[in-house]
N, C-alpha and C positions, 0 to 999 in steps of 0.2 A: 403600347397598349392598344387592344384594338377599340375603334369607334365607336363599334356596338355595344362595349361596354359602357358608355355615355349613356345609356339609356336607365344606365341601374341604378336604382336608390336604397343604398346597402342601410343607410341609418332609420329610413321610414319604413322601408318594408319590415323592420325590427322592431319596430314600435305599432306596427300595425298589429305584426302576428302578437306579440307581447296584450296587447290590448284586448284580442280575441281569443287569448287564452285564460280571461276571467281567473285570472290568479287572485289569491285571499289575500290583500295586503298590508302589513305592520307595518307600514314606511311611511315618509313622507313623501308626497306634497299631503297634508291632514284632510284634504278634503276627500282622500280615498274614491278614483274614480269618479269624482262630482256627487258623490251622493252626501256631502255636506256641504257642498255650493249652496250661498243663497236662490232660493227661489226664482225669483225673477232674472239672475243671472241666468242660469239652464235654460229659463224659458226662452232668453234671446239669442242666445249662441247656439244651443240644443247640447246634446251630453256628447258627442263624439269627441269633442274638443279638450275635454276632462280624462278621458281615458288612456288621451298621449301625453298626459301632462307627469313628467314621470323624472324620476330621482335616478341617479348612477343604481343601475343592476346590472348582472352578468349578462345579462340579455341584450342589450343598447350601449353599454359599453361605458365609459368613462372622458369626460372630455380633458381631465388633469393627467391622464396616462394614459393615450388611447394607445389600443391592442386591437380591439374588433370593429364594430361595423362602422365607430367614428374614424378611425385610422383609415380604413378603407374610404369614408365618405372623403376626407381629404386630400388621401391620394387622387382620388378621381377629379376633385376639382384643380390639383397641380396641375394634372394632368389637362384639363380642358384648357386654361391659361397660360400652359406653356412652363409653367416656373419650378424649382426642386420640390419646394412642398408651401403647401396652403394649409394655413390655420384658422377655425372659424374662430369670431368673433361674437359675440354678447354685450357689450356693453359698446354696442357703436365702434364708426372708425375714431374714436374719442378713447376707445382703451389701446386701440390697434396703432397709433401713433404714439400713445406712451410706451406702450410697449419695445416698439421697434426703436426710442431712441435711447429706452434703460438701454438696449440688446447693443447700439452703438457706439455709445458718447461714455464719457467717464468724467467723473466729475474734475470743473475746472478745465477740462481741455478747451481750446477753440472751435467752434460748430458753425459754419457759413450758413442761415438761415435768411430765405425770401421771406423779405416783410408782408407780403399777402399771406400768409398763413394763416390756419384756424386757429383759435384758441385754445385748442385742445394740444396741440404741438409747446407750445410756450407752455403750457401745463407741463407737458414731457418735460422740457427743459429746465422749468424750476424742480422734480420732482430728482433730477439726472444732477443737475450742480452741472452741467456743460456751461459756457462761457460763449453765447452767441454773438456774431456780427452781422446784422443784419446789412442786406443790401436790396435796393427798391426797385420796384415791377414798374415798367414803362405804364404813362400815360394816355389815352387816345383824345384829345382836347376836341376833336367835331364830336364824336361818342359822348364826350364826356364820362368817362368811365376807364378803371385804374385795367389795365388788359391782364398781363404777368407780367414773368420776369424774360429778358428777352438773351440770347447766347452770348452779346455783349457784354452785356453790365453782371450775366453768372460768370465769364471770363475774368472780367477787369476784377472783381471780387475774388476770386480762386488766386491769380498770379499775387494779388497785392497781401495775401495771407497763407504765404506757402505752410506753413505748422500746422493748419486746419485739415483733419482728416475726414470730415465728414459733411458731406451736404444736403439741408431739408430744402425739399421743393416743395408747393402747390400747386397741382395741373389734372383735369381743367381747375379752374373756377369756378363760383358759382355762375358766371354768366356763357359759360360754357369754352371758357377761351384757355387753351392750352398754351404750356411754355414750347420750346423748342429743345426737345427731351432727345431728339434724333441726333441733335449735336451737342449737348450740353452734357448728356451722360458719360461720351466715349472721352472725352476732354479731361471731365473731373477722375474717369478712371485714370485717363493717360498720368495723370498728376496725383495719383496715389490714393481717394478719396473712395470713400464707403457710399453711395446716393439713396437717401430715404426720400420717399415721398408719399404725400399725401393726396391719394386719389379716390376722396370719398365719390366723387359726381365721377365715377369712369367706372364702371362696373361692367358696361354694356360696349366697351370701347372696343376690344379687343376679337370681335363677334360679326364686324361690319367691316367691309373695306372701303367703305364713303365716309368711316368716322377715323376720326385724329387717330394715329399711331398711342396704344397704351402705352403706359409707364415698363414692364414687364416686357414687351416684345422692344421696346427703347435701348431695355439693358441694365433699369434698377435693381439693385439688389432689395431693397423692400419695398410692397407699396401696400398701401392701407385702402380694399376700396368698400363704400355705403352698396352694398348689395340690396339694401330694403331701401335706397334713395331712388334708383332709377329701374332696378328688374327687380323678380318675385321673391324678392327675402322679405318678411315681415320685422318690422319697425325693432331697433337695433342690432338685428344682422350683418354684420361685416366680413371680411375676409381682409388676411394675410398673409401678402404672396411674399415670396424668397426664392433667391439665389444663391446656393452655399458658398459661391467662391471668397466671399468676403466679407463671410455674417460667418459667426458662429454659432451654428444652429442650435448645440447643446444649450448654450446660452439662453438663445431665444429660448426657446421651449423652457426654460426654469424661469426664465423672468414673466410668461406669460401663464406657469403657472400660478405666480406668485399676486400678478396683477387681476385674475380673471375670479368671477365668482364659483365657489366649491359645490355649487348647488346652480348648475348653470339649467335653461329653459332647453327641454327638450324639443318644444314647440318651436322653436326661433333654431334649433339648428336642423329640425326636417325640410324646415324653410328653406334653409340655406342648401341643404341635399337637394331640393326639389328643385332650385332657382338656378342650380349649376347644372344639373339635366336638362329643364329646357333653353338655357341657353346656348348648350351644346350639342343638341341635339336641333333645334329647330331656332337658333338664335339669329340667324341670317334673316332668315322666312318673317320673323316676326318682326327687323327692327327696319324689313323692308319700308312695312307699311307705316312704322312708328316714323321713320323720315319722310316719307311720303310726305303725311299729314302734317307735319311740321314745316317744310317745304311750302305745299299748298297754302297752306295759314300764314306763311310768314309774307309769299305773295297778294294776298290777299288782303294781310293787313296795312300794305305799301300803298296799297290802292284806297284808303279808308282816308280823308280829310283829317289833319291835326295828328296824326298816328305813322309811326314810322317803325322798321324790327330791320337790324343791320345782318348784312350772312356775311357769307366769307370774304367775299371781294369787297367788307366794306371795313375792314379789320385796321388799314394802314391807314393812317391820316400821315397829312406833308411832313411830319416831326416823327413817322417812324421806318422811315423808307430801308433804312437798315434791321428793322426788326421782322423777326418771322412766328408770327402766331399762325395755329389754326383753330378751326370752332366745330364743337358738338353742334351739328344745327338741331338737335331736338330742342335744344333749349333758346327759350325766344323771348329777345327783350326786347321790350316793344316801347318805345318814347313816346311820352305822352305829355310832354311839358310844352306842347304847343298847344293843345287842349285849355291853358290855364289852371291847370290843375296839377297836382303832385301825382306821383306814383302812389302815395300813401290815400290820398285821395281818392282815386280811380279804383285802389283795392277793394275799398271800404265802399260804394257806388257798386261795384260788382257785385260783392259778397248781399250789400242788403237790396237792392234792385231788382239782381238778374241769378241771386243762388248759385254765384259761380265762386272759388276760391282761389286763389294764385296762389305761387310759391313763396314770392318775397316783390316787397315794394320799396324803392328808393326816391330820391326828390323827383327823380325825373323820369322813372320806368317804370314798370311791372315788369315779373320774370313768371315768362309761363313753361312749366315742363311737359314735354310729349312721351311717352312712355309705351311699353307694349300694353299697355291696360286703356290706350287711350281709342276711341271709337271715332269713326268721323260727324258721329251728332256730336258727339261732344265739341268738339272743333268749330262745327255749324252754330254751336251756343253762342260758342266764344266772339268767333264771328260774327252775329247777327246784336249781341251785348254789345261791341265796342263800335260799329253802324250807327246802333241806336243813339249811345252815347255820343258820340262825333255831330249825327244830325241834332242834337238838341245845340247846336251851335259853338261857337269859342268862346268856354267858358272863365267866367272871375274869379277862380279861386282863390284863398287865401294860399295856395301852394303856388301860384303864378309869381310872385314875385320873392315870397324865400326860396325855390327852387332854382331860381338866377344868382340868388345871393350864397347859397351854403358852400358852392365847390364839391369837390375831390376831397376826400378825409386827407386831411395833412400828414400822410403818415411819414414815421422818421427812422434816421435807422442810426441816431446815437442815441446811448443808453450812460448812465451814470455809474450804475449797479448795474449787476448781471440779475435777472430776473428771479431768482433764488434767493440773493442780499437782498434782494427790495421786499420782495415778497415774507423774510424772517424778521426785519427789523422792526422795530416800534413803531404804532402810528397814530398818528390823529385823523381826524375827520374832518373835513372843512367842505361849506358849501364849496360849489364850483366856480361860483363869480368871486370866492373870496381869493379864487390861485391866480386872478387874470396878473400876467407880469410880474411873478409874484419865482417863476420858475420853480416852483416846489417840482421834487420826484413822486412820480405816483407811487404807490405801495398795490395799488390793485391792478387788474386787467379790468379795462372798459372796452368791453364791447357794444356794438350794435348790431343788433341778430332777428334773422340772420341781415347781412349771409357768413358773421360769424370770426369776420378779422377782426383785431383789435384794433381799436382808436388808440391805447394808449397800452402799453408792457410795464410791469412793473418796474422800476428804475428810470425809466422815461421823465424828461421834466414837462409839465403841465404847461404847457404856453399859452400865448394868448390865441395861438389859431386854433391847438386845439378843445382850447376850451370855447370859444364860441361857434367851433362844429359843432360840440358838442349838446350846445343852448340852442342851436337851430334845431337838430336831429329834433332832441326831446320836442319841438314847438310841433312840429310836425306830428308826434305821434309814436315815431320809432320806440322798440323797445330797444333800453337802453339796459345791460347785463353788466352792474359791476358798480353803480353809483345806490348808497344804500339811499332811506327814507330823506326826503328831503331834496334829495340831489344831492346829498354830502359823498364828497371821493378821501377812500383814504390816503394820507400822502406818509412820506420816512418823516419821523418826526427829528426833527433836527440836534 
């Protein structure tokens, strides 16, 4: 296909011309062009935004059977990513990982799953009945923080479970650290395996040749990536990429019918037409200046007293000299546990202070993303905020001293149940200081979100580490996704 067709945007300019055709219309959305929008909504959006807001017509096409200009809009963005075909996404890369492991796994089979996963993948997996074995992502103990999974221990995991046909990765991470997808993917093909992964934070990857190798140019047969996380898809826009050699496409495409809304947002897939033109079209140019600044700031913040943001050359500590990560540098975690204060701390000092907002906070970071939306005052904010903050001296916080104490999420990678059995079985509710040593199986996913792994899988027993992770997180602040009122966790009732 030639490059110049990168430029076209077959699904908006169809919804343009449709919108300036002032057609008479008995359809839904009820608000007919915005003219039964509330009031003060119009006033702030203005009407243009009502006009594309539009239902399956012959005109726009169908997102459950595309033939026209959405068919078209996907082939083009296969086509920009390199892969057989791309399907958009609406409900997050949260549908786009269910999806692709209906499209995989069969129930009951073995399923090699990295325990850094989102929780929207373990959703896949209890919705699928697959039979996970999780295996665990290297540690960086000077970082402090959990990196991936490294070509080692997805090795020793693939040999030690030959029966297992399929493998979920996560890469990058939210802190921008990718697996080693360059050796890990051609390995699990060589041994017969399907490879899904989840690449919500990699959207922008494939665009740049100073950022990590994607999942898709690696060699996956799926990947799931957040197009509205890091480039111009508006907020749950996704995309999902494929390789037919070892996905059954017919398949996909009926299980994505089956999973996706019948009434999908026209709005969120212009986006998504709109976000694959510019980034194929002028995606280089723009993600220039977006590492740049990231770059700059990350130097910048090295240089600031009590403040530290690690790159790439700072990935290996003495205990990973065999392992091979690399890092999105848009994404900057910046330590800040010598401050005396938590990551959750310093968000919250930002946000009411200095007007600035971050991604995610943990005991001992902030996580800031750079993005092509991002300017260099904005950067200069950032900058002259976390100065200020440093000059007011080394502070007391009460995050000073839980943030020494909490660790690493204890995550585990034996289960009891398969996430499916725990998740159908009876349960009770119990505070969480009532499970300490008590070894109860959780029945829920406990998350901390973001950035969105689970602390705990359904079928998992409750121990005492991680249940006084879990008393620390909450002391701090964290949202905790999965413990209902009280602090009560559901467990398998015995």
């Amino acid at each position: 296909m030639s490059a110049d067709r990168q430029f076209q945007t077959p699904l908006f300019d169809a919804m343009l011309s449709l919108a300036r055709s002032r057609k008479l219309s008995f359809h839904t959305p009820g608000h007919k062009s915005g003219k039964g929008i509330s009031t003060r909504f119009r006033k702030f959006v203005g009407p243009n935004i009502f006009s594309i807001d539009l239902t399956t017509l012959d005109e726009v096409d169908s997102l459950q059977k595309p033939r026209g200009v959405i068919k078209e809009a996907q082939q083009l963005a296969a086509d920009a990513y390199g892969s057989d075909a791309s399907f958009f996404l609406l409900n997050g890369s949260s549908g786009g990982n269910h999806a692709m492991i209906l499209a995989a796994c069969q129930p009951g089979e073995t399923v090699l799953v990295a325990r850094n996963v989102h929780q929207s993948v373990v959703t896949g997996l209890i919705l699928s009945g697959a039979r996970p074995i999780f295996f665990l992502p290297e540690v960086n103990f000077d970082l402090k923080l959990v990196m991936n999974v490294s070509f080692r221990a997805t090795k020793t995991a693939i040999d030690a479970n030959p029966t297992a046909r399929t493998l979920i990765l996560s890469s990058p991470n939210y802190y921008g650290i990718t697996a080693d997808l360059e050796r890990i993917i051609p390995y699990a093909h060589k041994k017969g395996m399907v490879v899904l992964v989840d690449e919500a934070h990699g959207p922008h990857l494939h665009f740049h040749p100073k950022l990590p190798c994607d999942a898709v140019d690696a060699g996956a047969d799926c990947s799931v990536q957040s197009t509205h996380k890091i480039i111009g898809g508006m907020t749950q826009a996704s995309m999902l990429h494929v390789k037919r050699r070892r996905i059954d496409m017919t398949h996909l495409a009926s299980v994505l019918r089956q999973m996706q809304t019948t009434s999908p947002s026209y709005i969120l897939m212009a986006s998504l037409d709109l976000a694959r033109m510019q980034m194929a079209t002028e995606g280089e140019k723009l993600l220039d200046k977006a590492i740049y600044l990231a770059e700059d700031a990350r130097r910048q913040i090295n240089g600031i007293p009590h403040l530290s943001c690690f790159g790439k050359t700072d990935l290996l500590g003495a205990d990973l000299k065999e392992a091979s990560f690399d890092l999105d540098v848009t994404k900057l975690t910046i330590s800040v546990e010598a401050l005396g204060l938590s990551g959750f701390e310093v968000s919250r000092i930002l946000n009411r202070d200095y007007q600035i907002q971050v991604e995610m906070s943990d005991p001992g970071n902030i996580l800031v993303i750079v993005s092509i939306g991002d300017r260099q005052d904005d950067l200069d904010c950032l900058i002259k905020a976390l100065q200020s903050i440093s000059k007011k001296g080394k502070l007391e916080g009460k995050g000073k001293k839980l943030s020494s104490e909490v660790g690493l999420p204890p995550l585990s990678e034996c289960a009891t149940l398969t996430p499916r059995e725990a998740f159908f079985k009876p349960k009770e509710y119990w505070p969480l200081e009532a499970c300490d040593g008590k070894l109860k199986l959780s029945a829920n996913m406990v998350t901390i979100y973001p950035p969105g792994i689970p602390a705990l899988i359904p079928g998992e027993p409750i121990t005492p580490e991680i249940g006084a992770y879990l008393k620390k997180m909450s002391m701090f602040g964290a949202i905790i996704d999965g413990l209902d009122g009280g602090n009560k966790i559901g467990i398998v009732r015995e």
